[in-house]
Each structure stands twice: as C-alpha cells, then as structure tokens.
N, C-alpha and C positions, 0 to 999 in steps of 0.2 A: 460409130462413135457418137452417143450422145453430148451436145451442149445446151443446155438452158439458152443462152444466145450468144450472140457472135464471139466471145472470149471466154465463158467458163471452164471451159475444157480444154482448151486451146494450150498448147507447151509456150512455156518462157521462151524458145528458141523461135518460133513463129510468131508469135507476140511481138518482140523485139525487131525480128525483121518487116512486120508490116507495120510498124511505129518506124522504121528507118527507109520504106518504100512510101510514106505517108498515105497508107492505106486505112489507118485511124490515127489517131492522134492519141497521146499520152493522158489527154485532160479525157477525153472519151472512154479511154479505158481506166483509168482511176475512177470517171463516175460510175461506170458498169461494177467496177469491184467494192465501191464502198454500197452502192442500192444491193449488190447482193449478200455483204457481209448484215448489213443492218437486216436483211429478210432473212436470211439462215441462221447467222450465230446466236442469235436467242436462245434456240431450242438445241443448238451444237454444243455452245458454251468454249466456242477452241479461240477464239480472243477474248481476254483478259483485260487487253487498254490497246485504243487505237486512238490516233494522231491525224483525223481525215482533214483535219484544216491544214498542217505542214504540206500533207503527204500532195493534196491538191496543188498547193502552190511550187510544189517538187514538180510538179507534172504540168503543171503551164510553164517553169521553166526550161523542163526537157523538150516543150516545143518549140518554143524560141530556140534551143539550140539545136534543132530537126532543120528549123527555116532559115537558119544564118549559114547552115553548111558546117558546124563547127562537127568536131571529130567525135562519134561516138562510142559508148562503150558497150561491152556484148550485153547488156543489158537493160541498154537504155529505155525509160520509159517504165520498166515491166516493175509491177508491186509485188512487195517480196513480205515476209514478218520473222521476227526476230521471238526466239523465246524469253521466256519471264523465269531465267534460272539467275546464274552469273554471268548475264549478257546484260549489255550496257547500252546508252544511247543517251547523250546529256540532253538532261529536262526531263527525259523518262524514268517513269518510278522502275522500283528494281527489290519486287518484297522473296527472293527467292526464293520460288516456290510456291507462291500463299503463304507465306507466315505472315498472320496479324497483328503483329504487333513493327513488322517493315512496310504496312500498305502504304505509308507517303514516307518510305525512303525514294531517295533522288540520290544516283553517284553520275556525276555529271563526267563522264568517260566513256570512251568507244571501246567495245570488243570487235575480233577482229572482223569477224560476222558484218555487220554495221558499218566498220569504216570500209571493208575492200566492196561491200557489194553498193555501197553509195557510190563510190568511187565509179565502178563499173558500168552507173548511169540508174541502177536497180531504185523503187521505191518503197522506202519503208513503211507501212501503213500500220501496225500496232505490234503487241507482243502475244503470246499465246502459252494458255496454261501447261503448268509442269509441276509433279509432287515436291513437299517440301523437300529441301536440297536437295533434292534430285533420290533419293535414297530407296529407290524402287522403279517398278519397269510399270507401273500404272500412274496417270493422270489423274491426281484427287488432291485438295487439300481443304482445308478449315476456312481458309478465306474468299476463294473462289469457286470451291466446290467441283464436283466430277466433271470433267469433257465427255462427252458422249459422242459413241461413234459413229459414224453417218449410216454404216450399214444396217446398223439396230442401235436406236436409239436410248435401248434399256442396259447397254455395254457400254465398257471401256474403249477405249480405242490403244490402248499400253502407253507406256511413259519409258522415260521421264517426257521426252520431246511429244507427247500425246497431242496437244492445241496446235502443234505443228503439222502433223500427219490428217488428225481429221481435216484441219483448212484445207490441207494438198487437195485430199480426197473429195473433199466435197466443191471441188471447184473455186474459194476462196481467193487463192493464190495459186499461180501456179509453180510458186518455189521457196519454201521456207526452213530457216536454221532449224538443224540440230544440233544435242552436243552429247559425246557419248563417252561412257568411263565405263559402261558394262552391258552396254546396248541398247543405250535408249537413244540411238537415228534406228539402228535396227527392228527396236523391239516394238514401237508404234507404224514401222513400216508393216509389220508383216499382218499388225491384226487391220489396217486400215487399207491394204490393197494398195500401196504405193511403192514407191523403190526410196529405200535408206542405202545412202553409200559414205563407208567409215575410211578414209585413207588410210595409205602405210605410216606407222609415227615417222614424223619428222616432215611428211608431207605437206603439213597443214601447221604453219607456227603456233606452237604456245608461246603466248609471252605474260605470264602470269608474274607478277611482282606484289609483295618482295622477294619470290624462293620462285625461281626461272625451272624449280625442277619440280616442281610441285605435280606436274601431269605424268609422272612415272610411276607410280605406284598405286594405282593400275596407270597404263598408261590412259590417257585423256584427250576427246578429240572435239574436235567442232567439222560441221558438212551441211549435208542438205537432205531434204526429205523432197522429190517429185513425184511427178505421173511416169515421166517417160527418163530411160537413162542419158539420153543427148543432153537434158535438162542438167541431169548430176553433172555431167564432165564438165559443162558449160559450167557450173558452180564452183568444182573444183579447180578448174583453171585460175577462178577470180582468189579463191580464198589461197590455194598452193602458193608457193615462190619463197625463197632463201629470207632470211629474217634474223638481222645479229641479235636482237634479244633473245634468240631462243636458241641454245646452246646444242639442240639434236637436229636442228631446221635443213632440210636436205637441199644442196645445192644448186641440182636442178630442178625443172619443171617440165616436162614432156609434153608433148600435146597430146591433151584426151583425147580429147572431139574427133581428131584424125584418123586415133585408131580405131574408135568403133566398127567400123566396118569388118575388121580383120575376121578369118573366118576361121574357126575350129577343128580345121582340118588334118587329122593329125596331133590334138591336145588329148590329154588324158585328166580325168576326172571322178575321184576319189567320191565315192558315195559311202558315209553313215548314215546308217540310220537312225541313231541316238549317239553319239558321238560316246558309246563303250557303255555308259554309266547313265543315261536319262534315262525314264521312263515316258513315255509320248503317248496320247492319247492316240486309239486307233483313227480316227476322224481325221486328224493331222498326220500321223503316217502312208495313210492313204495317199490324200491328195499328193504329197511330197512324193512318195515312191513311185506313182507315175507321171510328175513331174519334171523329174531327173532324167526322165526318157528323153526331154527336149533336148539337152545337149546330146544325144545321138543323132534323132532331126537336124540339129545344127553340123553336124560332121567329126564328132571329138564321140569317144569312146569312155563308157563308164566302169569301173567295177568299184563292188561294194568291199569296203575295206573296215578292220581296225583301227582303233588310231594309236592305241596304245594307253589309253589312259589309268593309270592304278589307282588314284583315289575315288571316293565314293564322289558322289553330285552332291549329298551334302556336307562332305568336307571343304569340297571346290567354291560353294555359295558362301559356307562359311568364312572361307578365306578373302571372299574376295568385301565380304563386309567388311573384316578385319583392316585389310586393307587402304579400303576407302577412309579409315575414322581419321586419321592425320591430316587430309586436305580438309575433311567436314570441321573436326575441330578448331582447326588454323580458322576457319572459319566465325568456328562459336568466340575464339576469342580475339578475333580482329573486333569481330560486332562488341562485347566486353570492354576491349579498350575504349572504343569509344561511345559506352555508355548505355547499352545495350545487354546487360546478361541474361539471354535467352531461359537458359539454365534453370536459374536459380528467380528471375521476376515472371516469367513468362512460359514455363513447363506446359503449360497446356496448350498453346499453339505447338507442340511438338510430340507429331505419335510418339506413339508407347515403345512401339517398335527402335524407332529412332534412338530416342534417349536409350531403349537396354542399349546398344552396340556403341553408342558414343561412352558411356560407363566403360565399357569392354576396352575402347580403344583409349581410354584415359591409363587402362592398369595394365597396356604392354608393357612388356620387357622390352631391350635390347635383344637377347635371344629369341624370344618371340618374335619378332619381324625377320631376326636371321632364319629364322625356320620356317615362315612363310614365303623366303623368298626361295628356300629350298623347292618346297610344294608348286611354287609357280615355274620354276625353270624346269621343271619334270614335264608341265606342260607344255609349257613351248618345245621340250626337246620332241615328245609325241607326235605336237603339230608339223615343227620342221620333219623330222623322220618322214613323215607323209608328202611333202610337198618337197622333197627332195626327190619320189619316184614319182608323181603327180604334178598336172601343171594348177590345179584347183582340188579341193577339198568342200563338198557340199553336203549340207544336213538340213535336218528342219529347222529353220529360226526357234519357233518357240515349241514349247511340249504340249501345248493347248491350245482349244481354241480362247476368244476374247469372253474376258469373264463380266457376270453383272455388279454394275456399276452398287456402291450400297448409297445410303442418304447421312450417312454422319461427318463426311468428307477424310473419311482412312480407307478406302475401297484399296481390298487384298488381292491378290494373286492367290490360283489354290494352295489348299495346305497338301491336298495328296492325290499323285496322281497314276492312274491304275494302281489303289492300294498303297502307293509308297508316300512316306513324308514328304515334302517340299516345302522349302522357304520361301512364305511367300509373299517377300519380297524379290526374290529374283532365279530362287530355285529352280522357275520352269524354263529359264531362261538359255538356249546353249550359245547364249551370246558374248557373256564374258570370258569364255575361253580366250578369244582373240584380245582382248583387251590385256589378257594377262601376258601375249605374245605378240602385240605388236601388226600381227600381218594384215594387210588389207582387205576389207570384209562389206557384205553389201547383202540386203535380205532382198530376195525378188518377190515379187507375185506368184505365187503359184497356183492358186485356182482357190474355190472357194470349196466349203462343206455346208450346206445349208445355208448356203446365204452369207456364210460368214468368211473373211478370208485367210487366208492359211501363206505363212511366208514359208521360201526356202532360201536358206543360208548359203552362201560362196564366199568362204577365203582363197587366195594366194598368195603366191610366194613374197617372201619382203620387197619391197619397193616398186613390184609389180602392178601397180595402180591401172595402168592403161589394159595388161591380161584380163582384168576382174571386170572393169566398165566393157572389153569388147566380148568378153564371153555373156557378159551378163545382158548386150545389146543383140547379140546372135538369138539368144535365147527370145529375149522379144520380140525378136523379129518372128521366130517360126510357133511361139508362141504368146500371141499379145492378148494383154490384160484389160486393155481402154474400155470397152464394151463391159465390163465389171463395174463400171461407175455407175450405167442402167439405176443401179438400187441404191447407188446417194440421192440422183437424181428426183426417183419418184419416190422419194419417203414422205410422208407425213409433216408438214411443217409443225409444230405442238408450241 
C-alpha cells in the first residue's frame, strides 16, 4: 500500500480511530489534507470550492472534544467533501453543476450528506465538480471545466459524482458524497478504481421539498464513493435511518460494519456479461470476466445467466432521459420563479444535449409516462426474476474504458461502441438499470487494462444492503485493489 505520508491513503475507519487513540490530532490531519489538496488539485481540478479556514477551526474543535472526553462520532475528525450538484451547505455556493450564470448562488440549507456526516464528527473541507445537472455519467462543464483522472490525466474520471471519485482516488479524502439517479456513485467509481456504493431505496432518506416524491422516477440516491468498502458501510450507517419526511424511508437500519465479515459460502452469483443488450468493449469484458472468478476465491459459485431484458440499450437510455426531465425541469423552473430563466436568458451555459431532452420532457403526454413506466417495470421484473434464484447479479459497470477529456467543457461519452450507437450521455452505462429498480448496487474495482480502471457491477436483492457490502468486502478481501493507487500516486503533478 502506497501513501504519500502518514494519511493519504489511509481509510476513514483508521483515521478516526487514531484521531480517537490520539495518535494524531484532527488539526494535524486537516493540515496534511488541505497541503496535499493545494499541491494536487490544480492539475486534478476534482475540488471546485473549499472552505480550509471553517474546516480548520472544525478540527481544532474536534480536538478539544478528543481532550475533554466528550463522546464521539464514527467519524470524528476525518475530512470528507461534499458535491457541487443539489447538495447544500449554508454559506456555500451551489451553481449546479457549473452553470454560469449560478456561480455565486448561495442556498443557505443542508443536504442530508452535510448535516448526518457533520453530525457524525466528519469534516467538510470543500465541494467537488459534477456535469451540469447532473445529466450525464462525465465530469465537465462551462464553468469549471473537465476533472481529470488521476490515472491519466488526459481522461475523464466519469460523472456525475466525477470531483468526488478522483479526490477518493487520489488520496484527497478519504471519503466523499455521491449522488446517484443513473449511476453516477457507480459510474466515476469504476473509471477511478474506487468503491461506489448505491443503497436499496428507502435506505437513505430523500427529503426533497416541495414533491417528497420527486426521487422516484428514476429512483434517486445520495452514498459514498471510498478506497476500501469498511469505509462505505461506515458512510452508510451515518447517512441510513427512518426519516418522516420521506414517505419510502425504511424503518430499520442494520448494522453494516458487522456484517462484512460474512462469508460466501454457499451464495450464488448471477454473472452478465452485457446485461442481454450492451455492447462492451473487449478490454473491459476481459478484465470483468476474470474478475467474477473472485467470488468463487471467496466461496459463492457463479454461473453466467440472462437477465431477460427485451428492449434495446437504446431504448433503455432513451428512457431513462425521458425520465429524468421532470425532476430537471422542476428545476428549470424553481430557478424561473425566482428570477432565473436558464432557458430562455442564459441557453448557452446549457449543452446542446441538455436542452434537446428537456424540449422532450416539456411535450410529454400523460400516456407517454404511462408507457414509460410500462418499459421500466419489464425491468425490474427481468432483474427480480434473476435475484429471486441468485443471491447477487454482477456485470461490467461500464461498457468502456475512461474517455479523453475534450477542452470546450461538454466532454461526451462514446457515441458507438464495437460498431453500435450509444448515447453518449449515458448509453455506456449499465448502471441505470438499478436505478430504474430500486435494488442495492455497488461498482468494485476490478482490475485495470492499461493502466486504466475497469469497474464490476453487483446488485442484490431489495433491502439487502448488508448482502452487497459483505460480498463486496469478501471480494477485497481475496482480491484487493489498494496497491492500484501506485499510479495516482506517481503521476506527474502538471
């Protein structure tokens, strides 16, 4: 395991505990993270606005409450970063995405990211870039321009949660928000060599007002992007738990952390290889298909299955733009009300791409969303069917590898891949399957191709959160990742 020095690399769960053994102090490790953000992020670009004079005096407070004995929280101490989507933080600006014309918006509000992990003792030290409204699975926009990935600095590192994943990876933090509607915890995990882990809905409160239901169509999450999965459950513990603003919010909370250990002895584990209908570059089916071997190393048995799925990949993408344009519009014209019409004053802080599908979602029908939601329960019934004779379901996260970055700040995903069309904004993606079903989902490490990394996808069955973190912790175990960081590490600072 490479570290730059005594905490780069280092998990949030050893962190916290040698900040609660007063092995360092909190002020000690805020200065280590803010000297190495200021010498990395330049050339990273994965924070957007940081907060080091708050975050410091956050951290001389968590050590007076180290030396008074007061009680702390699993996270005491340890700096965390929050994205620059529709997360919140009063005093901090909030331009969704990079739109230019929100760079000094301020909504003086918590998300829930923000309040439970302050709460939990965590430090928040800035925000980290993400495409405008989120409306793709790459890290680019107009105002702040491309993240680049730590493994090659001339790529993407995927979005939306992109400024998230490269921090992870490059030692920044060692545990920052996502938020995912179609796989963006997942889809900057798998190009950036980290663990994204998506809950089951209801595990993780929405409490979005004024429409308490606004994360169901697709469904809509908030989690974590780490190094190590201990990291994730630890996250998820803080962020989980019942929540009467949020009308799906599950009553209990399980203990993660506990069950990691669990061993696979006896699980059974549904292998695609394109989930029916993708197209996957060979480079990433490789790595993925002898990656899958690791849960037999771990004691669970695989076989390659169907899933079932009848539509095309891009009908499925199509759909799930479709989908998304109600929460984005709700959007466009909250900002409208209050004096902001993106629209119609301001069109060009907004890809091209963008604007066609919000047109789109302006000329639904009533029957067009009944029939979309047709198309989407065909999925889900494919995925359950599968996970009703399997205890997990694993594919490749994405169909590619990490694309280059371009310089106009709309950097695309391919348009086709081995020969076939793709949308690309989220075509390569087989991530939004799950979002359109609900079940708990998590992209691993699975090795790299050239240098670069290559995610594999693990769903399970509904509410199964603690199944998916312990197979997906087995899996590290007999095949770990950490030593992949070598090449954040020694890259080039530019």
């Amino acid at each position: 395991m490479v570290e730059a020095d005594r905490t780069s690399y280092v998990s949030a769960a050893d962190l916290a505990e040698r900040i609660r053994r007063k092995e360092i102090s909190a002020v000690e490790l805020m200065t280590a993270t803010i000297q190495r953000i200021k010498k990395r992020n330049p050339s990273l670009n994965a924070f957007v606005f940081t907060d080091f004079d708050q975050a410091m005096e956050r951290a001389k407070a968590a050590d007076e409450a180290v030396a008074s004995g007061a009680t702390l929280g699993p996270l005491h101490g340890v700096p965390t970063a929050m994205k620059d989507l529709f997360d919140f933080k009063p005093g901090w600006p909030s331009t969704f995405g990079g739109i230019r014309a929100l760079r000094n918006q301020v909504i003086d509000a918590y998300c829930p990211y923000a309040e439970r992990m302050e709460r939990a003792g965590a430090i928040l030290v800035g925000k980290t870039n993400s495409p405008i409204m989120g409306l793709r699975g790459i890290a680019d926009n107009y105002l702040f321009g491309p993240t680049h990935n730590p493994f090659d600095l001339s790529r993407n590192p995927g979005g939306s949660s992109g400024g998230s994943a490269a921090a992870v990876a490059d030692g920044l933090v060692p545990i920052a928000e996502g938020t995912d509607a179609g796989g963006s915890i997942r889809i900057p995990a798998a190009w950036c060599n980290v663990y994204g882990y998506r809950a089951s809905w209801g595990r993780v409160a929405f409490t979005g007002r004024p429409n308490a239901f606004a994360g169901l169509n697709p469904f809509v999450f908030e989690g974590t992007l780490t190094r190590t999965v201990e990291d994730a459950a630890i996250g998820l513990q803080i962020l989980a738990g019942p929540d009467s603003r949020d009308p799906f919010s599950l009553s209990s909370t399980p203990d993660f952390r506990a069950g990691l250990a669990q061993s696979l002895k006896g699980r059974k584990v549904a292998y695609s290889p394109d989930f029916d209908v993708f197209p996957i570059e060979s480079a990433v089916a490789d790595v993925v298909g002898e990656a899958v071997r690791g849960f037999v190393d771990a004691g669970a048995t695989v076989e390659t299955v169907k899933v079932g799925i009848k539509r095309s990949q891009k009908e499925l993408s199509d759909l799930w733009n479709r989908m998304i344009m109600p929460l984005n519009i709700s959007g466009l014209e909250g900002l409208k009300a209050g004096g902001i019409d993106l629209m119609k004053d301001h069109p060009d802080d907004l890809p091209p791409e963008y604007r066609h599908w919000i047109e789109v979602g302006y000329g639904l029908s009533a029957m067009d969303v009944w029939n979309d939601m047709v198309m989407r329960t065909e999925v889900y019934d494919a995925i359950e069917s599968v996970l009703q004779r399997y205890d997990f379901l694993v594919s490749p996260t994405l169909a590619c590898l990490p694309v280059k970055n371009a310089n106009d700040g709309n950097t695309l995903g391919p348009t086709q891949i081995n020969g076939e069309e793709v949308d690309p904004l989220i075509g390569w993606c087989l991530t939004y399957l799950t979002n359109f079903s609900g079940h708990p989902s998590a992209s691993i490490p699975a090795g790299l191709s050239g240098g670069l990394p290559v995610g594999m996808h693990i769903a399970g069955r509904r509410e199964a959160d603690v199944d998916v973190l312990a197979a997906s912790a087995a899996f590290e175990r007999v095949r770990p990742w950490a030593d992949a960081y070598r090449i954040c590490q020694e890259r080039p600072l530019t």
